[in-house]
C-alpha positions in Angstrom: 69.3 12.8 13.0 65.7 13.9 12.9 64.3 16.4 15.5 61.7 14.8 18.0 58.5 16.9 15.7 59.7 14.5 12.5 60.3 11.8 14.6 56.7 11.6 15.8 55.5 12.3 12.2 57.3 9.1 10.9 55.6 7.3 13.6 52.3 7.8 12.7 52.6 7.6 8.7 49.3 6.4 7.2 49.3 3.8 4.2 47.9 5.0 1.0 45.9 1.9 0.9 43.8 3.4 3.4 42.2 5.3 0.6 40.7 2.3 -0.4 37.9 2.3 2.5 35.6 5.7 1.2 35.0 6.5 4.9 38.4 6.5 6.1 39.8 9.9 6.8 43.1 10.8 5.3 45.9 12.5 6.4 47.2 15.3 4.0 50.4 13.5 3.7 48.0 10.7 1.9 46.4 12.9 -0.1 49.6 14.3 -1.7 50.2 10.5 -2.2 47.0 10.1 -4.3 46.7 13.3 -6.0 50.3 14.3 -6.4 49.6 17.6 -5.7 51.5 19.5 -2.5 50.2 20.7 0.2 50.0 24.2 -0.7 48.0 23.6 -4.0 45.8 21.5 -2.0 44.4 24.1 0.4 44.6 26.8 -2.4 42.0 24.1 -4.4 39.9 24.0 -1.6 40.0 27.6 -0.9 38.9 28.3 -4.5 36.4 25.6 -4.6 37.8 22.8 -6.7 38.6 20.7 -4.5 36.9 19.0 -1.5 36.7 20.8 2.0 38.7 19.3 5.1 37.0 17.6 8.4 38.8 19.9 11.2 39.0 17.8 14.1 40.9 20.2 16.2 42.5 23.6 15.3 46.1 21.6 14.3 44.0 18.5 12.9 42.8 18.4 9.5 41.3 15.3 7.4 39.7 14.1 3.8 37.3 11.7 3.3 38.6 9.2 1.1 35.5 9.1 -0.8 35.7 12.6 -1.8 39.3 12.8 -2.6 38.1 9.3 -4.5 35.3 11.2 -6.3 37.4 14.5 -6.9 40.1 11.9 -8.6 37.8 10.8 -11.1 36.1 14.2 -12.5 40.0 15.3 -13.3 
């Protein structure tokens, strides 16, 4: 049975096809979708530089644009 936290996750899952709008804002559960990296590498990427900086909307609130995670998908 899943605790109430992963129960609210589920909830609010966003499709991967939202990546297809280069304004949209994704969720870091979609951008382990597109980039199959986790979600460790990702902030250790952005951290060092290679990879493209969060929107903080709050201080529990994170999100890419899909344009940039778009962009950073095609230099690899």
């Amino acid at each position: 049975m899943d605790t109430p936290a992963q129960a609210k996750r589920s909830r609010f899952k966003q499709p991967v096809e939202a990546a297809s709008n280069p304004a949209a804002l994704l969720r870091i559960e979609t951008v382990q979708a597109l980039t199959g990296l986790g979600r460790s590498s990702i902030y250790a990427r952005v951290k060092e530089g290679s990879f493209p900086h969060q929107i903080s909307l709050s201080t529990r609130c994170s999100r890419w644009r899909a344009g940039d995670v778009a962009a950073w998908l095609e230099s690899q």
